[in-house]
N, C-alpha and C positions, 0 to 999 in steps of 0.2 A: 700041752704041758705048761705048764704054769714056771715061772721065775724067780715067786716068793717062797721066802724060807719060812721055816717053822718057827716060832717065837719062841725065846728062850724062856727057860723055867725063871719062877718069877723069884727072888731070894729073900730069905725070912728077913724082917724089920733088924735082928740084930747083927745080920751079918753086912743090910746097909749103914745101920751106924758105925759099927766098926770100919766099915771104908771112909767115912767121914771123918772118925778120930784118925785115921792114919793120914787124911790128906791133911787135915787141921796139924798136927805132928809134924810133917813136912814144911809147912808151910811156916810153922813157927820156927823150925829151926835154921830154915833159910831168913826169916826179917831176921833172929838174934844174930846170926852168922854175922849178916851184912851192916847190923847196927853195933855190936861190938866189936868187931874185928878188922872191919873195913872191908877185908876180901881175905880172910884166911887161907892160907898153901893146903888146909884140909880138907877144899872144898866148903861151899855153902850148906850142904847137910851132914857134915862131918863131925857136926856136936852129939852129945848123949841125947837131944831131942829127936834128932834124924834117926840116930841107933836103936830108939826106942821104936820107932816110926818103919824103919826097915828089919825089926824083928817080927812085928808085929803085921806084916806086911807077909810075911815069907808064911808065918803060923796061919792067916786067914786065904792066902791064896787059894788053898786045896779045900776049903767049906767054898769055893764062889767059882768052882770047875764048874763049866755049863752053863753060866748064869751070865748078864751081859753085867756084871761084876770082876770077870775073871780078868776081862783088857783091862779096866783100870790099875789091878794089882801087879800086871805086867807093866805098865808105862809105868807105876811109882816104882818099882823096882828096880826098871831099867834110867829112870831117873835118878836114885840117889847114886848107881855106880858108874853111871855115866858121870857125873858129877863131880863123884871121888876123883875118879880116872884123868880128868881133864884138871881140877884141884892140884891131884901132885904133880902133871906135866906142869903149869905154871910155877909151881914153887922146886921143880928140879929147874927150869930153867932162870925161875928166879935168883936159884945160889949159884949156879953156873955160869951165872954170864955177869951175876951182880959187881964183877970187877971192874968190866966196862962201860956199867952203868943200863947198856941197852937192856940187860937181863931183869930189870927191876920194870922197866915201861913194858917190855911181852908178859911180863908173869903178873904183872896186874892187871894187862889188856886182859888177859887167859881167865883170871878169876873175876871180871866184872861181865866178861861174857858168858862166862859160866853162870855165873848167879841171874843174869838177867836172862839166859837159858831156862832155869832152873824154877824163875817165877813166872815166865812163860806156860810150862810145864805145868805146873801145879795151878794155875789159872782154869786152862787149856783143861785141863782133868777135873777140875772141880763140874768147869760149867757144863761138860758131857756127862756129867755124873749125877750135878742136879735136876737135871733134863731126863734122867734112864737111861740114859745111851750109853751104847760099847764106843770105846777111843777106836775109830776106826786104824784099821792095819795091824791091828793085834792080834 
């Protein structure tokens, strides 16, 4: 008995470009986040770039079922809301603690980790992507 698996179905040219415009979309709205904002409390893809990025992300997910297409659509997914999620815990604790002053150094530690999270991520997923590869663990 054999160990190897079956090779995934191969997916049509436009539903790889569409995962290229959606990491490129990501990825742009993480540099704008980080170049105008500093470290915005909305998170690094919490611009209309990312939004476009994580619609478009949700809409192509279910054309790339089957395909070693489908993990990347899961890791950018689970990247912009990881993102958010970790975005607003720095900027609640940013207003909540901003009295003491600590709250201001954790809720910017929280968004520059985030973001440097974030372009990790989106690196991490490009070069499995341009390679053909599934993001392993998806």
């Amino acid at each position: 008995m054999s160990d190897t698996q079956a090779p995934l179905p191969v997916p049509p040219p436009s539903l790889i470009t569409a995962t290229l415009v959606v990491y490129a979309l990501f990825g742009a709205a993480a540099v704008v986040a980080i170049a105008s904002h500093g470290f915005p409390p909305i998170a690094p893809l919490g611009g209309i770039v990312g939004l476009i990025g994580i619609i478009m992300a949700y809409v192509k997910r279910g054309d790339a079922a089957g395909t070693w297409l489908a993990s990347h659509y899961s890791w950018l997914i689970r990247t912009f809301w990881f993102s958010l999620l970790w975005g607003c815990i720095g900027a609640i604790i940013f207003v909540l603690l901003a009295i003491v002053v600590i709250g201001i150094i954790i809720g910017a530690a929280i968004w520059i980790a985030t973001a440097l999270w974030v372009i990790y991520r989106i690196i991490r997923g490009y070069l499995l992507f341009n390679d053909s590869k599934p993001v392993p663990g998806m």
